[in-house]
N, C-alpha and C positions, 0 to 999 in steps of 0.2 A: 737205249737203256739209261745211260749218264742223263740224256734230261729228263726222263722220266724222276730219277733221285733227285737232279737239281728242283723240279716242282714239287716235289714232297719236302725237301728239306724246306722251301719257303712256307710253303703252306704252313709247316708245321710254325714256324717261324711266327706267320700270322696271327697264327692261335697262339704264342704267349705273347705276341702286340696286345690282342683283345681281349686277354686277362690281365693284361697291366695296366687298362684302363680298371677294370672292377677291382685291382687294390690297392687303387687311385695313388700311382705309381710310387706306393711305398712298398718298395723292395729293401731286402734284410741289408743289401749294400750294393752300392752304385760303383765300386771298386776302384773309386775315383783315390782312395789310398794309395793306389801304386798308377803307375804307368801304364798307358792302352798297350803299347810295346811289349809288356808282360804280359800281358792276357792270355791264355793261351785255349780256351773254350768261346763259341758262337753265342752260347750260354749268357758270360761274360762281359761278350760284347755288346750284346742286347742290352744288359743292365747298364753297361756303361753310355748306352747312348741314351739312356731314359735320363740316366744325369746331366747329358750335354742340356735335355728341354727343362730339367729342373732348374737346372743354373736361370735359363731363360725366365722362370715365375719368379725369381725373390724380385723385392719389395723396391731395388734398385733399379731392374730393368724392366718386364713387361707385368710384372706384377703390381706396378702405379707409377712408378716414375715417369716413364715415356711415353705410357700414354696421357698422364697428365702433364706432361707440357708441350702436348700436341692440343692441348685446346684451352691452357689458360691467355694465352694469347693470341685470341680469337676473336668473331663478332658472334659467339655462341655463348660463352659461359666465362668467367673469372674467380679468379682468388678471391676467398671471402675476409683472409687473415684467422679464420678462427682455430684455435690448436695452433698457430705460427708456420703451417705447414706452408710450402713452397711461396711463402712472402718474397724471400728473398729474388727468385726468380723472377716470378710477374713482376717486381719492381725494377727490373733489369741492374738491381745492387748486388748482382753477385760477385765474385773474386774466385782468383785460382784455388783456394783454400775450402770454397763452400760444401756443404756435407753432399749437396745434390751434384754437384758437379765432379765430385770425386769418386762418390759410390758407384755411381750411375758410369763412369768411364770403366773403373775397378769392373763391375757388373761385365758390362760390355766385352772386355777383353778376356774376363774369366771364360766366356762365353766360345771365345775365338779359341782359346787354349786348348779346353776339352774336345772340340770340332777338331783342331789340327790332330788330337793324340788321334782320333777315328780314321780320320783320312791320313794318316802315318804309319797305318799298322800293314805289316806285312803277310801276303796270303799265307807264308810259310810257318809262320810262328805258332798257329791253329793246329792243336794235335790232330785233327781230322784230316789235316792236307796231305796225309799221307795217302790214307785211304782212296779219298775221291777229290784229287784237286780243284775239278771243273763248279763239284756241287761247292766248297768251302768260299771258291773264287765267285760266285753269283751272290751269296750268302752277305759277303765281307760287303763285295761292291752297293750292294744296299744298304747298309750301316757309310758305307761313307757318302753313298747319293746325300745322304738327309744330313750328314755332318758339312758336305760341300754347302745346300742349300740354306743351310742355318746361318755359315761363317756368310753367306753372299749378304743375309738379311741385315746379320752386327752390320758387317761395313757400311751396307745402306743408311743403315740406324748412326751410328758413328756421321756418316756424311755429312747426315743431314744434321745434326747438333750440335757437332764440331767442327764441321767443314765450313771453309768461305766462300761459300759459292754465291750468296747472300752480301754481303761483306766490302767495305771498302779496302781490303787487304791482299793479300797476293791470291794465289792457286791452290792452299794446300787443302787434300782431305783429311785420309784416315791415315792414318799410321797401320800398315798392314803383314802383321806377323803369318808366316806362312808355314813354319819348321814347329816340332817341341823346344827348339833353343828357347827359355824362359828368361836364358842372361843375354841374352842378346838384344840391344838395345839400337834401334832404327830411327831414322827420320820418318816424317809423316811424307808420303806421297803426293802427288800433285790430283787436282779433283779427275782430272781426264785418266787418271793413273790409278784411281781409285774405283771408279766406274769400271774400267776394264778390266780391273780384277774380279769385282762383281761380276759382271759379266758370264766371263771365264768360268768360275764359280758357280754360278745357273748352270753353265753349258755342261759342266761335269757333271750337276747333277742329275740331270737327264740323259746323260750317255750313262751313268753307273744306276739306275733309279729299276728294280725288279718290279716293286708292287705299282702299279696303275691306280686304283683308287683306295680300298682297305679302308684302317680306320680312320677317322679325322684326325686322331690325339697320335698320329707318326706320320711324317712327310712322306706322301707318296705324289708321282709323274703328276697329277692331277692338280694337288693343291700347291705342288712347286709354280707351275705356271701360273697358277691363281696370282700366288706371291710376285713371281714374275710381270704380271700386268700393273699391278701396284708402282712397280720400279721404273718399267718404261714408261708409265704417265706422268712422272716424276719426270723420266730424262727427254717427254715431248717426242718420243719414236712412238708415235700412232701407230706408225701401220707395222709393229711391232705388237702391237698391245691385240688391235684386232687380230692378228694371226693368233694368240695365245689365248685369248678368251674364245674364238670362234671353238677353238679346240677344248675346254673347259665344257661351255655351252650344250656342242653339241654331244660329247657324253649323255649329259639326260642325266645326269644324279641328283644333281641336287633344284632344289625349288625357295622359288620366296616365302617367307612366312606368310600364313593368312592371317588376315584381320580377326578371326577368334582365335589364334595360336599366339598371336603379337608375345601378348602380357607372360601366357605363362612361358613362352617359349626362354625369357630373360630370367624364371626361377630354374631351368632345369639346364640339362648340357646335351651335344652333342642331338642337336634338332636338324632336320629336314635342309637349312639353309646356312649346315656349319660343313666347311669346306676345311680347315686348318682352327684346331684348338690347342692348346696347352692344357693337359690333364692338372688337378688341384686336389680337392678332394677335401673333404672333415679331417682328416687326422694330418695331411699335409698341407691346411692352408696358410696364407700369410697374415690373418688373424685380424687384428686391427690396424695394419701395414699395410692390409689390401687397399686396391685400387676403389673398390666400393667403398672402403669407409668415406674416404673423402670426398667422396660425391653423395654420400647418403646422409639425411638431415638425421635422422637416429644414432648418428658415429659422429664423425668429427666435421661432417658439414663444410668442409674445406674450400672446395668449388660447386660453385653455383652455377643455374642459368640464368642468363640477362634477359630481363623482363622485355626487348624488343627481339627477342629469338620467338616468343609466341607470333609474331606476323608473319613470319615463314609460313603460318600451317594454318587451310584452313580451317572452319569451324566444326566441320566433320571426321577430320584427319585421329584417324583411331593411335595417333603416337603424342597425342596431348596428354592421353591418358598416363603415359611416360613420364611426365614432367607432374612433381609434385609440389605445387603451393603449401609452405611451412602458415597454418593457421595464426599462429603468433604474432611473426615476424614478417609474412604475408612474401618470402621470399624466396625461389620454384630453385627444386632440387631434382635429380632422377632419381629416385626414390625405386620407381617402379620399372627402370631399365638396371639398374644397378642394386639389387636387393637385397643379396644375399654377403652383408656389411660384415659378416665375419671370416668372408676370403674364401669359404669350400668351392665356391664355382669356376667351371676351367672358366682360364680367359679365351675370348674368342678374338682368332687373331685373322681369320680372313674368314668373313658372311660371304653367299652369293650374291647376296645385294650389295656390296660393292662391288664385286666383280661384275655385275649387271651397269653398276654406274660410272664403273671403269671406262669398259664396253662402248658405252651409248656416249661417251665426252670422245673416246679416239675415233667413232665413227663421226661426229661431225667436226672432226678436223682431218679431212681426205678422206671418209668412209661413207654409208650409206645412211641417207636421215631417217631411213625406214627402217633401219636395224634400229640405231638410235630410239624413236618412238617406242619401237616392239619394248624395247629393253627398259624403257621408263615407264610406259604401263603396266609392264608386269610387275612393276613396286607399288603404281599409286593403285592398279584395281583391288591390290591385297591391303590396302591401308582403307577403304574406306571413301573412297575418292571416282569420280568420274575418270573415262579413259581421256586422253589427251589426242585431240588432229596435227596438231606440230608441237615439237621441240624445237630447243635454243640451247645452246652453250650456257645461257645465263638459268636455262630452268632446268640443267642437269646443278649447276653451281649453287640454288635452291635447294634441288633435289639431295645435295651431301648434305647438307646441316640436316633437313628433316631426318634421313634416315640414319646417318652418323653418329649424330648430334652426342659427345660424350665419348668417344672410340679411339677418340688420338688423332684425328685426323687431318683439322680446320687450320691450325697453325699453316700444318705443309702446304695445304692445298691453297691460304692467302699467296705464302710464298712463290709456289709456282705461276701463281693468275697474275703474279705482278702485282698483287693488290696493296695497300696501305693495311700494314698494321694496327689494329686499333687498341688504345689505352684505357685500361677499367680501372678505379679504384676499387677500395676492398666496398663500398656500397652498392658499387656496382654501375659506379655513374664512369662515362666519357669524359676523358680528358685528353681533347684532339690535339694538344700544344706537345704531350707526351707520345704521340702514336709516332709509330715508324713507316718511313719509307724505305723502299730497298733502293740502292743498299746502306748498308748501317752495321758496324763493326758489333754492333750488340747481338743483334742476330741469331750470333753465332758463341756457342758458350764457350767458359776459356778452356783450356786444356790444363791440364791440375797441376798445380806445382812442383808435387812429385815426378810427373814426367822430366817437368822442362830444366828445375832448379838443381836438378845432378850432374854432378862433376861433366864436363867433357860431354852434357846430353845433347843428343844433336834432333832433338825432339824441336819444333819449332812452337812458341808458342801465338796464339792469337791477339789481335789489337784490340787495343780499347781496354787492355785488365792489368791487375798489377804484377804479374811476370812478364811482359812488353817488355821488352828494352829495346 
């Protein structure tokens, strides 16, 4: 009988998930006023966790900042200068003080804060727990599954930004707050220290995780591992990544875009081959803040693609049509992957096609080429392209720019390949005397001087910037 109630309570659960997508998660109040500790309605807490993903859209964190400085320093696309936007960054002239480097940490940790209130609340404090504690305790643990797997993502995010893993400097990553103590102020963690917090944080979130697939626009067991694959290709545990994706995969939910859904598939939300989205919406978008303006030549035109990204693809490849040549100025934008320049669109933060090309790079390193293959043609037969008789490491590494191209992702993915950094001016030209090798204390951006420059802070800060000492 009790699980009989504990499945009707989710269910029901479900159904205001999938109406808070349709009022494209403007609620009357995210109850972010007071403390989760107070809450005392499932109600509530639902709301409150719609704020934890709202935090995640503003304009500092997945809402254009991180994903645009996972590809201004890339061999895909650069800084144009126009509008002054992330000049400072591509020219690696930042300082502790810069407005990207402050918000975007600010961003980050706000992020962590609201995630800890979720995962701090006690089953007891729920006026229901009297009634039925087992249904309130199922209830609860799913709001903090997807709070655990959000804080796993900050830290990743964090790491890789501000960590030195990269870096000719010591060990440190993330600074990792764990409690609501908001005064309490910590050392940054060592990178091995930071990882296992991650980690840990996955792991919880799939031990407390109710819903199995549900909607995109709320973490459910599905799109956690999704995320999860992301993180161990990053930390090189292939046969990590294949046990998480095989489990993905063979669900059977989700599919690649076809080659007539390509185009419109980037005007609408929540398509066939959306695994994890952050809901947006008209009345709550981040406007001319968003990530699309700055890639789209009718907005602020900010970052470009470099005119040698068209050799990646060939002449048939239906994701040219992606890339917009400005008539003018004769200078290619995403225009038509990135269109909707006034922000209403969720962001899409995990497609199947990268977890496909997740997939097919950890199977050929200790996995099977034959999964590999499977896995990369079922990207190029939906673009327009002949099927493939072998793959390479080097034509999955291909394979991310074509399908990526624009997403946040080129930056990390030089970084882990060991690759050479490459220097664009704002024209758009090479300049190999400025490229970086790893490692290189730039790398890694500084940690804001508000952290480090208070009284007795034992925040450590990074080399190469001018809080160093």
């Amino acid at each position: 009988m009790k699980k009989s109630i504990i499945n009707i309570l989710i269910t029901g659960l479900l159904i205001l998930i999938l109406g808070s997508c349709s009022r494209d998660f403007v609620e009357t109040k995210f109850y972010q006023d007071k403390k989760a500790g107070q809450i005392t309605s499932l109600a509530e807490l639902h709301s409150f966790m719609s704020g934890v993903y709202v935090q995640m859209r503003v304009p500092a964190y997945y809402g254009a900042n991180f994903l645009a400085f996972g590809e201004m320093h890339s061999d895909g696309m650069f800084v144009t200068g126009k509008g002054g936007h992330y000049v400072g960054v591509a020219s690696y002239s930042m300082n502790s003080n810069t407005s990207n480097v402050v918000k975007t940490w600010d961003a980050m940790y706000q992020t962590v804060r609201l995630a800890n209130e979720v995962i701090n609340v006690k089953n007891e404090q729920f006026s229901d727990y009297s009634k039925d504690p087992q249904a309130v305790i199922a209830a609860v643990n799913n709001y903090k599954a997807q709070a655990y797997a959000v804080r796993a993502q900050v830290f990743f995010d964090v790491l890789r930004l501000y960590g030195q893993k990269y870096t000719n400097a010591s060990n440190w990553g993330a600074v990792l707050p764990l409690t609501v103590d908001t005064d309490r102020k910590q050392a940054r963690a060592t990178i091995a220290e930071t990882q296992a917090q991650i980690e840990k944080d996955f792991k919880n979130a799939l031990e407390f995780i109710k819903d199995v697939n549900g909607s995109p626009i709320r973490l459910n067991e599905t799109s956690i591992k999704a995320l999860m694959t992301r993180y161990y290709l990053y930390k090189k545990d292939y046969a990590k990544v294949r046990q998480l994706a095989n489990d993905v995969i063979g669900k059977k939910v989700y599919s690649v875009l076809t080659a007539n859904n390509l185009l419109k598939a980037y005007k609408t939300d929540l398509n066939e081959d959306s695994i994890f989205e952050i809901a947006v919406g008209v009345q709550s978008s981040n406007g001319t803040s968003s990530y699309d303006s700055y890639l789209n030549s009718d907005a602020y035109a900010s970052i470009g693609v470099l005119n040698s990204t068209l050799d990646f693809y060939e002449p048939q490849d239906i994701r040219l049509k992606l890339i917009y040549k400005h008539p003018k100025t004769g200078r290619l934008y995403l225009d038509n992957k990135f269109p909707r320049h006034t922000g209403e669109g969720n962001i899409k933060m995990m497609r199947y096609e990268e977890l496909l090309l997740n997939a097919a790079e950890a199977e050929l390193n200790g996995g099977s080429s034959a999964k590999a293959m499977d896995y990369y043609n079922q990207i190029r037969k939906n673009r327009g392209l002949a099927s493939s008789s072998k793959v390479t490491l080097e034509d999955i590494k291909k394979e991310r720019m074509r399908e990526l191209l624009g997403e946040g992702f080129r930056f990390w993915d030089l970084l882990r390949w060991n690759a050479v950094i490459p220097y664009y001016d704002q024209r758009g030209d090479r300049i190999e005397s400025r490229d970086k090798q790893i490692p290189d204390n730039l790398l890694a951006f500084p940690i804001p001087s508000g952290e480090t420059n208070v009284k007795n802070s034992p925040v450590q800060p990074n080399p190469g910037y001018d809080n160093f000492k």
